[in-house]
N, C-alpha and C positions, 0 to 999 in steps of 0.2 A: 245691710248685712255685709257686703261686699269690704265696706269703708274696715267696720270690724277683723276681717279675717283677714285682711291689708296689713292693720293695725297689732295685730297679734304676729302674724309675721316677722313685719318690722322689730320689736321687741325681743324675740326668741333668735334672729339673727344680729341685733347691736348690742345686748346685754353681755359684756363684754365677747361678743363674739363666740358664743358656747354652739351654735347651732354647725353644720356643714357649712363650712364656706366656700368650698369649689365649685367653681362652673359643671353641671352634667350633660353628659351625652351619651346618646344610645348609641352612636358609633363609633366610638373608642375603636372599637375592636379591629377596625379599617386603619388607624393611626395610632399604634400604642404609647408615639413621642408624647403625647399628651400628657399620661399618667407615668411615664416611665424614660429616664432620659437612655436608661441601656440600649432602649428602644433604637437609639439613632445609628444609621448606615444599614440595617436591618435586611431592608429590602435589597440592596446591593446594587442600590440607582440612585440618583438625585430624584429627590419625589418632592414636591408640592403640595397640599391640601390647604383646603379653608373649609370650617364650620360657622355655620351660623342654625342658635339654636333660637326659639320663642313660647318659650313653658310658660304654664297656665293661659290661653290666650282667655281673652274675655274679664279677666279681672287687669283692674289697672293697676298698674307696677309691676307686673309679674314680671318673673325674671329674663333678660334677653343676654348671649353671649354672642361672641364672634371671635374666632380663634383664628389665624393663620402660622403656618410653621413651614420649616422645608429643612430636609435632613440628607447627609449623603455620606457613602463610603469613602474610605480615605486608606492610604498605602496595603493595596490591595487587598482591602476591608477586612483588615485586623483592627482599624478606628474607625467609628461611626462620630459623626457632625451634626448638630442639628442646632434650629435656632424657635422657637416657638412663641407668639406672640399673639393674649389675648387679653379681651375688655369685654367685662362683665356689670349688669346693672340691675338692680334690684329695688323699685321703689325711691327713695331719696337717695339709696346708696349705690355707690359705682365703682370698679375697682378696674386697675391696666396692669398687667403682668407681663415680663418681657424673659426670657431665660433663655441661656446659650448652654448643650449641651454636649459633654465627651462620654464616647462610650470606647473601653479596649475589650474587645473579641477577641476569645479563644478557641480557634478548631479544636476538635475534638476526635475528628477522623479524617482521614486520608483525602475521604469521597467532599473532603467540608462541607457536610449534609448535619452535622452538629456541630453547637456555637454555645460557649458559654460568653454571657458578655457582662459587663460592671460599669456602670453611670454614673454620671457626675452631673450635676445641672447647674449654673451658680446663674441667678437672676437680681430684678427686684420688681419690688411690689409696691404698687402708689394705691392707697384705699380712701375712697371720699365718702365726704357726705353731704348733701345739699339743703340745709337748714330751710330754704324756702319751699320746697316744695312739702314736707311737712306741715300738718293743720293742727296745732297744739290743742288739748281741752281747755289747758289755763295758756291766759296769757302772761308772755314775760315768764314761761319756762326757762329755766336759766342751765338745762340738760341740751336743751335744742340749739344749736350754733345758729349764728347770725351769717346769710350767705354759706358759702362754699367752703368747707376743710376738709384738710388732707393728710395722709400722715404715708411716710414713703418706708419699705424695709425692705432687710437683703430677704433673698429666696435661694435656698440651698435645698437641693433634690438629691437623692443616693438612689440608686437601684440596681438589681442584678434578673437576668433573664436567661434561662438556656429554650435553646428552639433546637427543634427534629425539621426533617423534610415532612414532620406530619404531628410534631405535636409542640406546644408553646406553653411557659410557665417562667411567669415572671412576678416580684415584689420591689415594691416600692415606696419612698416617703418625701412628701416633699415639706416647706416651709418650718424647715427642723434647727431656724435661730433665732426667727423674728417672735418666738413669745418672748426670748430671755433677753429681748433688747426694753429699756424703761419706756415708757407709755406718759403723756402727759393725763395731768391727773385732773383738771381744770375743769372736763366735760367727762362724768364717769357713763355716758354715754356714748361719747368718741373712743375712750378708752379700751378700742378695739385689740385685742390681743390676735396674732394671723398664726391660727392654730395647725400642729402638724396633722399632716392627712397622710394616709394608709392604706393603700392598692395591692390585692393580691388577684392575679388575674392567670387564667387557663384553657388552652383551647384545644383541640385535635380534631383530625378531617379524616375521613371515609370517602373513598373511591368508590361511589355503588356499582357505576357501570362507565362506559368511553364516556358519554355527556354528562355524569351527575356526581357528583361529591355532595357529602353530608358534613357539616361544621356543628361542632356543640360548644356554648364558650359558656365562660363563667368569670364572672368580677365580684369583689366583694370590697366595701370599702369602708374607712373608720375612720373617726376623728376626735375618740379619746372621750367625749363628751352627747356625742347627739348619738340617734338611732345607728346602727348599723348596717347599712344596706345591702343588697347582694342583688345582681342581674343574674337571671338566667337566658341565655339565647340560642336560637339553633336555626339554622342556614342551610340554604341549597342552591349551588352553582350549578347553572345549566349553562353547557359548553364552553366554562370559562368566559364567558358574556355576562352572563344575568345572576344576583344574587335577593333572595328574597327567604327573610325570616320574621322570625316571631322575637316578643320581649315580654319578659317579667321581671318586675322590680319590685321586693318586698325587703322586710326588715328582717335579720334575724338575733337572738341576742346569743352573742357569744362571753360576755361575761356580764356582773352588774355594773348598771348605769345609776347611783343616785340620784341625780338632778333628773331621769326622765318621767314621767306618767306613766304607772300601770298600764291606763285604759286606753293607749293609744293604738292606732292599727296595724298590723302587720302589713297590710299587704298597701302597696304604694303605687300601682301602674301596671298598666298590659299594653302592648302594641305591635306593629310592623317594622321591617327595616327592608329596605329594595336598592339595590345600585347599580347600575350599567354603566358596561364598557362601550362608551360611544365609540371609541377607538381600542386600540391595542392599549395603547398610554394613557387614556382620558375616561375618568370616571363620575358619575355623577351620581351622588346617592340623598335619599330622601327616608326620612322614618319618625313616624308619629304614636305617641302613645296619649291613653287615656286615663286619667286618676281612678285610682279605686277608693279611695278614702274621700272624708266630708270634701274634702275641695271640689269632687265630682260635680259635687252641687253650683256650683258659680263656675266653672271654668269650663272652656270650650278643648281641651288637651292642649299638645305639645308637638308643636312641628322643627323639622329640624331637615337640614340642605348641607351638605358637602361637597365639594368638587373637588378632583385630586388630577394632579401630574407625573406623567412618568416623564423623566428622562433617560430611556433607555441606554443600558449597558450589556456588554459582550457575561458579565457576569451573570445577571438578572437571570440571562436563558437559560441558566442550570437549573433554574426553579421548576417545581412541576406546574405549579399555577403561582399566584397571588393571594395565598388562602389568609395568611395573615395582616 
């Protein structure tokens, strides 16, 4: 059974590539450089972070990421910098992404407690596939590459974000040239096309009392072609130390999808998110969810580890906290 729901997988993400093809993680919401290059100098520091995520555990192939990036202000954080660099793998497939991104920031008040800002991200993207680890039904499938192929493209990301001292709202799109580039036509299974994806992302915090803030966030994502997904999350910082919430990942349709199934599930995941401030500057976050759909049945969830850096600046301390 296992082999099967591998194999269907496999299929619905190489067919020319019609399924989500971004890495996920449930804590975006800690590092928006990920999905949003405006995102970068944001924080008003040189910051750090690494993800490392391992969805579906228990089924083999399931998907594994590992992201590292690091972003910082520049001429008195009217531009943001950032560079982000991640490697994804999926069964026989694997993909390396590298992207360097500019954001220009605009005050909006005196107090610079509003920022409208505008992203640029220019990358590229090396997508593989590993023919051997593939178990053909026929043999001398002439779809299945012999050993290792590859196929490299640019990655161009646009986005725009404005942030409060208490509320966040930002869009995004990234990999918006590499479908219009030609595909070799040899393996109409390689013939992967690296489809644009589509981030509309929103947050704001509540002060409850001196130790506790309330965060409610919201992501929603598209890819033109598969499900539409949408996180729901909501958060509580105790003393600016400790952060601990909830997740919900379900589908919703916001317009028609031909190519999908009626009878598929809406709802995709439930789980935790937790992260502590070992330090002032040192963070360490952890958050696991569990499938709501048939996967439930063969798979063990989805763990996921970040660590982040601050490099504090004289700026940073205007912040009230770290809420975004």
């Amino acid at each position: 059974m296992k082999r099967i729901v591998l194999t269907c997988l496999f299929y619905l993400l190489l067919l020319p590539l019609f399924g989500q093809q971004n890495a996920q993680y449930g804590q975006y919401i800690f590092n928006g450089l990920y999905i949003n290059p405006a995102y970068a100098g944001y924080k008003d520091e040189i910051y750090i972070q690494a993800f490392f995520r391992s969805q579906w555990t228990g089924i083999k192939g399931g998907p594994q990421s590992l992201s590292v990036s690091m972003d910082a202000p520049a001429h008195k954080g009217k531009i943001g910098l950032g560079v982000i660099v991640t490697k994804d793998k999926i069964g026989a497939q694997s993909s390396l992404n590298a992207v360097g991104s500019f954001a220009y920031r605009i005050k909006l008040d005196r107090e610079e407690t509003k920022t409208l800002a505008f992203g640029l991200g220019v990358g590229v993207t090396q997508i593989g596939l590993n023919g051997e680890l593939l178990d053909p039904t026929d043999i001398g499938d002439l779809r299945i590459p012999i050993g290792y192929e590859k196929r490299t493209a640019p990655d161009v990301r646009i986005g725009v974000q404005y942030t409060s001292d208490r509320f966040f709202l930002g869009f995004s799109a990234n990999n918006l040239v590499s479908q219009y580039l030609n595909a070799a036509k040899d393996f109409n299974i390689l013939n992967m096309k690296i489809q644009p994806h589509f981030y509309l992302t929103s947050s704001t915090f509540f002060k409850l009392n001196a130790d506790l803030i309330f965060k409610p966030a919201v992501l929603i994502k598209d890819d033109l072609h598969g499900p539409t997904s949408m996180d729901l999350n909501a958060f509580l910082l105790f003393k600016e130390k400790v952060w601990v919430g909830a997740l919900y990942r379900t589908s919703v349709k916001l317009y028609p999808k031909k190519n999908l199934q009626n009878d598929l599930s809406n709802q995709s995941a439930v789980g935790f998110i937790t992260e502590f401030f070992v330090k002032r500057n040192f963070r360490i976050g952890y958050g696991y969810d569990y499938s709501l759909n048939k996967l439930a049945n063969y798979d063990n969830g989805s763990h996921e580890i970040s660590i982040g850096y601050y490099l504090n600046t004289i700026r940073s301390q205007k912040k009230l906290c770290n809420c975004f």
